[in-house]
N, CA, C and O atoms as a DFTB+ gen file, in Angstrom:
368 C
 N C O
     1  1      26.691      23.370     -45.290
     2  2      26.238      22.032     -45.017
     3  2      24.780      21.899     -45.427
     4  3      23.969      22.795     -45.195
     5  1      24.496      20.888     -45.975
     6  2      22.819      20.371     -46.550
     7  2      22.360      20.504     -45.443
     8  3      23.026      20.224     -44.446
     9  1      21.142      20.953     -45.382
    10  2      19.940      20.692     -43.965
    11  2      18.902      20.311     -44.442
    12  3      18.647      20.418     -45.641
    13  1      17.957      19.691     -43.399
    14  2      16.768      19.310     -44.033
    15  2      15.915      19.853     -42.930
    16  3      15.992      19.291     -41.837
    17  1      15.009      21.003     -43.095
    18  2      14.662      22.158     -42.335
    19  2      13.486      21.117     -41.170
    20  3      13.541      19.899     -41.345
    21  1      12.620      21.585     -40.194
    22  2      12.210      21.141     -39.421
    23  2      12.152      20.164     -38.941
    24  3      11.134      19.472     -38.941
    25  1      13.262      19.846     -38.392
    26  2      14.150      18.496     -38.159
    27  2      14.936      18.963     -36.818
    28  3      15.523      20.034     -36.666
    29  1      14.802      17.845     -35.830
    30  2      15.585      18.213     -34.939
    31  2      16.623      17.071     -34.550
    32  3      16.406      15.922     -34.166
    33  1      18.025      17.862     -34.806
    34  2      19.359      16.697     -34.726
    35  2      19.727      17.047     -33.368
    36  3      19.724      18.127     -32.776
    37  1      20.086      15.715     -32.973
    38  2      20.556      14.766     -31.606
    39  2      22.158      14.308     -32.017
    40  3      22.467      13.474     -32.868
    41  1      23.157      15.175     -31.080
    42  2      24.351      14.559     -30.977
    43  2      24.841      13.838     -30.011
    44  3      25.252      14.186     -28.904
    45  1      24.753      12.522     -30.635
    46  2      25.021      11.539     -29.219
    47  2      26.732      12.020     -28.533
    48  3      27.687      12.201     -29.288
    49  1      26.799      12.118     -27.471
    50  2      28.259      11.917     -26.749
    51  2      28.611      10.479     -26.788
    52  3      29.803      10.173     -26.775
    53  1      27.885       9.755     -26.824
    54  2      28.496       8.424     -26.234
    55  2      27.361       7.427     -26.315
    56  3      26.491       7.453     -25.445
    57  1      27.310       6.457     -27.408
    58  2      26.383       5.544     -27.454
    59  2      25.668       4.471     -26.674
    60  3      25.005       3.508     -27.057
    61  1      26.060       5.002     -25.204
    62  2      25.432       4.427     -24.051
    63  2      23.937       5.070     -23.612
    64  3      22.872       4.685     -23.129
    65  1      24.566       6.294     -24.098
    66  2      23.378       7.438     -23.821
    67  2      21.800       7.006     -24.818
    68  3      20.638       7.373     -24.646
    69  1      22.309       6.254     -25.675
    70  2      21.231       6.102     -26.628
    71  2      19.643       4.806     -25.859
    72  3      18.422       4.812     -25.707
    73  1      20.757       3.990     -25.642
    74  2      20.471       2.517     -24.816
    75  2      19.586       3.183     -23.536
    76  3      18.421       2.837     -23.338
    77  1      20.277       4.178     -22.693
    78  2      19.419       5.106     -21.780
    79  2      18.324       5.450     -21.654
    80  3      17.630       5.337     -20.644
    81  1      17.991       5.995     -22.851
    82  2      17.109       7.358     -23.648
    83  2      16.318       6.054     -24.649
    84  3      16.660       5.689     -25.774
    85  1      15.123       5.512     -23.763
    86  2      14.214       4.143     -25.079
    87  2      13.534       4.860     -25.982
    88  3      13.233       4.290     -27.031
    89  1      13.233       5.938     -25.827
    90  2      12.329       6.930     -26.592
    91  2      13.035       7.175     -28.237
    92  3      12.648       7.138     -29.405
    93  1      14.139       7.406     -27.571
    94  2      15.457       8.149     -28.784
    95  2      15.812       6.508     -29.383
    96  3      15.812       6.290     -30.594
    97  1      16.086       5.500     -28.446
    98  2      16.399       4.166     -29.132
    99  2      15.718       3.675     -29.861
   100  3      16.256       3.225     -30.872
   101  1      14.172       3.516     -29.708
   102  2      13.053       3.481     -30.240
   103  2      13.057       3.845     -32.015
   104  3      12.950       3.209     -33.063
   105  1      13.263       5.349     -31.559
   106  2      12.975       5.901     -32.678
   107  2      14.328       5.417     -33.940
   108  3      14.241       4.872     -35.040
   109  1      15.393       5.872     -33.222
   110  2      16.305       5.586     -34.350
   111  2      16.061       4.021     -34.872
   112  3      16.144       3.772     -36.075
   113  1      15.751       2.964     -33.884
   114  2      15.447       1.882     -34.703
   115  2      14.648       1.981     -35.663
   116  3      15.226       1.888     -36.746
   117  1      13.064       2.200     -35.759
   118  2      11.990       2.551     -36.336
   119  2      12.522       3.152     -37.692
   120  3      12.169       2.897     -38.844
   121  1      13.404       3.958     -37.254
   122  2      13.742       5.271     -38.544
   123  2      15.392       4.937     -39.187
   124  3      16.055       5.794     -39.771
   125  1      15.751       3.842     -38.991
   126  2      17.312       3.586     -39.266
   127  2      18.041       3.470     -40.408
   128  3      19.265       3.458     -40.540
   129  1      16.886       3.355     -41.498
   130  2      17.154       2.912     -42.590
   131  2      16.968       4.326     -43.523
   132  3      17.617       4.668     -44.511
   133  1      15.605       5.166     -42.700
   134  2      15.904       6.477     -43.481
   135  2      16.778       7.742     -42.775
   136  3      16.568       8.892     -43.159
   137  1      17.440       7.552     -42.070
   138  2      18.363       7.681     -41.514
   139  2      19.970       7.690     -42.050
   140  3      20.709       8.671     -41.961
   141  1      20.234       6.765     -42.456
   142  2      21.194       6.088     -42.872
   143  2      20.860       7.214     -44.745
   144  3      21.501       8.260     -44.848
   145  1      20.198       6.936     -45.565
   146  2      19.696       7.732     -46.482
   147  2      20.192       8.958     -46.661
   148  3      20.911       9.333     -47.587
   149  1      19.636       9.816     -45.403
   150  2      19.515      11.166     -45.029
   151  2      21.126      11.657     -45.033
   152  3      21.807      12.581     -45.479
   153  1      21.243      10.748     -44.446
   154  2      22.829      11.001     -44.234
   155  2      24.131      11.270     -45.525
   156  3      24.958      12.104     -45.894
   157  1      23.546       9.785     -45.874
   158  2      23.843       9.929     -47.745
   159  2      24.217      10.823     -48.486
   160  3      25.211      11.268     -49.062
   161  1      22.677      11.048     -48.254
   162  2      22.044      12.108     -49.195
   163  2      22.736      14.029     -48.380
   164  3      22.877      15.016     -49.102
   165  1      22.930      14.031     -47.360
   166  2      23.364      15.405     -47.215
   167  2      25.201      15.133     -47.309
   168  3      25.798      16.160     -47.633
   169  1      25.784      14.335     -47.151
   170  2      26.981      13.783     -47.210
   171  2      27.432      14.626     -49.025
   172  3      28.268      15.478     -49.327
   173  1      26.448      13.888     -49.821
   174  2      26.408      13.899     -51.019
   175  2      26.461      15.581     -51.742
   176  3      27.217      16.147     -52.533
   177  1      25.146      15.993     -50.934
   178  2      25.166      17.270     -51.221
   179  2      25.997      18.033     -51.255
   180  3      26.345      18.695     -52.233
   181  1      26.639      18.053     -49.683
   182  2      28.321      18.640     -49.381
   183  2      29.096      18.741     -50.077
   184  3      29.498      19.848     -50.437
   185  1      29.596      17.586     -50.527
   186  2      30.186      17.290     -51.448
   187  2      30.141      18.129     -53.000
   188  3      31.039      18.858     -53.418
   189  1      29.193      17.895     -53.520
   190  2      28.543      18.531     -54.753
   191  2      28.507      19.860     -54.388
   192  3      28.920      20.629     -55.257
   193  1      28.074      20.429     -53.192
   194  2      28.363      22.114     -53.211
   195  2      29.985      22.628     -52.938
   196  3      30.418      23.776     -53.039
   197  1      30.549      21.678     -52.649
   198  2      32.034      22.542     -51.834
   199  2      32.919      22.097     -53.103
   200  3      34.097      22.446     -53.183
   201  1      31.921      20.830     -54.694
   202  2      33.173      21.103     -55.811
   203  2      32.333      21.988     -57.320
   204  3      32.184      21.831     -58.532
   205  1      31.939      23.045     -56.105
   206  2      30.845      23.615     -57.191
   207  2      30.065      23.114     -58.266
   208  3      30.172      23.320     -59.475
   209  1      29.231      22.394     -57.595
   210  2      28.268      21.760     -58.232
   211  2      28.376      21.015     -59.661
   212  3      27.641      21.153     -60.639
   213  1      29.588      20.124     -59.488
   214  2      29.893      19.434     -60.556
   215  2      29.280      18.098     -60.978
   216  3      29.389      17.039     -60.362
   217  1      28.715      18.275     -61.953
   218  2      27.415      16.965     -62.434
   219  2      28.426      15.899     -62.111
   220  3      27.707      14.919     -61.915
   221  1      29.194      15.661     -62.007
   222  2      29.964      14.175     -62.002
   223  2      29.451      13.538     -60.475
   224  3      29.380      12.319     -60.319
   225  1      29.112      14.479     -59.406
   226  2      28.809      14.275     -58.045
   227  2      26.997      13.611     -58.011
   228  3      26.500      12.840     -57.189
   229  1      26.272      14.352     -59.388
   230  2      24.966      13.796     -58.932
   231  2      24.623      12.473     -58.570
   232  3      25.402      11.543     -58.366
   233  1      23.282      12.470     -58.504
   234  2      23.068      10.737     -57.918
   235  2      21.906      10.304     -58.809
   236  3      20.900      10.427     -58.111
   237  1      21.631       9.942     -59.788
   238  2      21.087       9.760     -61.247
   239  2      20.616       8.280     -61.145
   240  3      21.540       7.494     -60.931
   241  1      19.454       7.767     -61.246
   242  2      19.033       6.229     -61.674
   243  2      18.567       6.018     -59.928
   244  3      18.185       6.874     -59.129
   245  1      18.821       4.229     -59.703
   246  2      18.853       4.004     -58.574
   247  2      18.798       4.883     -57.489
   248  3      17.719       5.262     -57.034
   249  1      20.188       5.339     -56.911
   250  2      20.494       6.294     -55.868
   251  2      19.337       7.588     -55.772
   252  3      18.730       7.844     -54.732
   253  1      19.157       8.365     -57.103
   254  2      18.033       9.086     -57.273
   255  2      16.590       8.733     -56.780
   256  3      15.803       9.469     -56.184
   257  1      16.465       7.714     -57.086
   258  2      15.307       7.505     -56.922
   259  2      15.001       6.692     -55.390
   260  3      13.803       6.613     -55.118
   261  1      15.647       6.286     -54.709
   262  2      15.783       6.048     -53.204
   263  2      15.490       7.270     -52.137
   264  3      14.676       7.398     -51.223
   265  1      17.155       8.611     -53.002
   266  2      16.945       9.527     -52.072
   267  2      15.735      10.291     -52.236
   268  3      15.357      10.655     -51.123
   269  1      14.804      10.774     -53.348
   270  2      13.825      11.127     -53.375
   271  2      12.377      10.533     -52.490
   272  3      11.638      11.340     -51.926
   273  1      12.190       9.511     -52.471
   274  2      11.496       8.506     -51.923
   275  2      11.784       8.510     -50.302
   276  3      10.919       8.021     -49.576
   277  1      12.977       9.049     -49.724
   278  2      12.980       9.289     -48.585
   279  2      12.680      10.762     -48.007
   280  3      12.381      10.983     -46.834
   281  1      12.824      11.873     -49.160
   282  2      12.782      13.105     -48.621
   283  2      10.886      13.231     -48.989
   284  3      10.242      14.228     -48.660
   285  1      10.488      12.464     -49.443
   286  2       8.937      12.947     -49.871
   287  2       8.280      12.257     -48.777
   288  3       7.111      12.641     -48.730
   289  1       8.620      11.127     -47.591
   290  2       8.153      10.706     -46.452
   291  2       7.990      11.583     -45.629
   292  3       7.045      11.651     -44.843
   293  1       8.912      12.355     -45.729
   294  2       8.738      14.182     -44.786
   295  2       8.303      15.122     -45.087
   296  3       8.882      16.100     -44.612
   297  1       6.857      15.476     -46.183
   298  2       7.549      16.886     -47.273
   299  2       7.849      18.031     -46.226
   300  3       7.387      18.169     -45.093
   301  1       8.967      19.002     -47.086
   302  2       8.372      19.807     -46.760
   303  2       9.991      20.097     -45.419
   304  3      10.387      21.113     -44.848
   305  1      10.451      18.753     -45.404
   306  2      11.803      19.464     -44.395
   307  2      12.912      18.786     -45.156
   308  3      13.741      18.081     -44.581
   309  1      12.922      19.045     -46.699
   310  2      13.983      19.464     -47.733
   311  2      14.364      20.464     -47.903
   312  3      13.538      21.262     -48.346
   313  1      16.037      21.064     -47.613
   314  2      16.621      22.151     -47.482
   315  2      16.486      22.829     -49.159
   316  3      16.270      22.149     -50.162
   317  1      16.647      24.097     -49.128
   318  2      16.897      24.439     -50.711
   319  2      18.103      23.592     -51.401
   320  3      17.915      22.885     -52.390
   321  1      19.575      23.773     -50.654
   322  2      20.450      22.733     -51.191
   323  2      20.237      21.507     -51.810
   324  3      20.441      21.306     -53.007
   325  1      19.585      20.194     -50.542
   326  2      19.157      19.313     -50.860
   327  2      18.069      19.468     -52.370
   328  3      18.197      18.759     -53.368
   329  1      17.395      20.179     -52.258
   330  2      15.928      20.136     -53.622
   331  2      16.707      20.256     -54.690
   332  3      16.541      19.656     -55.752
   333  1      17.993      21.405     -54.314
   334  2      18.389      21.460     -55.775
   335  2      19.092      20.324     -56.387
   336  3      18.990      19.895     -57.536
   337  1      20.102      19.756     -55.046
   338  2      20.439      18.469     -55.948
   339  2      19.755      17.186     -56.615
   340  3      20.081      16.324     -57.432
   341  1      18.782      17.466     -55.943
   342  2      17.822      16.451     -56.250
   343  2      17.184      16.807     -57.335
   344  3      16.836      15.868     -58.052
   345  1      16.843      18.166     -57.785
   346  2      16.144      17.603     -59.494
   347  2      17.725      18.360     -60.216
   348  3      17.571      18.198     -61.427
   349  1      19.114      19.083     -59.997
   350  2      19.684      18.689     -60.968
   351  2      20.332      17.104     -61.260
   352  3      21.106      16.878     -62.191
   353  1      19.851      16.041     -60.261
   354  2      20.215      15.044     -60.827
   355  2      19.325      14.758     -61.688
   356  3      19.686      14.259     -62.754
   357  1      18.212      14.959     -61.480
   358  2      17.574      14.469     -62.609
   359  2      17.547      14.389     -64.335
   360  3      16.974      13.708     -65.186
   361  1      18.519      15.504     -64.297
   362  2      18.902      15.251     -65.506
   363  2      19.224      13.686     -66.487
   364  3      19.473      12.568     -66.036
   365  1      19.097      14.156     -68.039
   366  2      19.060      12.715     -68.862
   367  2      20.330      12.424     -68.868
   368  3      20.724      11.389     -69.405
């Protein structure tokens, strides 16, 4: 599975718990959109590693340039997985 290293993941039981917890509600609002991204983007990775890294999976143009733009808001808690997919998309 993609990770994105010094990062700490929260598994909600039950989305009441969130509404509870203003701190955690807070934040995911604030952060929802790179969030949503992150998700994407390790979704993506998965993917691309479990069909052995088949260029047809990269994320090239647009998509590229979003998910990059969200992992450089953090440096630095991009997994090796994640980095790699990210500059072999870069390819022409």
């Amino acid at each position: 599975m993609a990770e994105f290293t010094q990062a700490v993941e929260v598994t909600i039981a039950h989305e009441e718990r969130v509404t509870a917890w203003p701190r955690l509600s807070q934040e995911i609002s604030d952060h929802c959109d790179g969030l949503r991204i992150r998700q994407r983007l390790t979704d993506a990775v998965d993917n691309w590693e479990h069909a052995s890294r088949e260029r047809i999976l990269l994320n090239p143009g647009a998509s590229l340039s979003v998910a990059s733009g969200c992992v450089e808001q953090v440096p630095g808690t991009a997994g090796a997985m994640v980095t790699a997919f990210l500059e072999a998309s870069q390819w022409p």
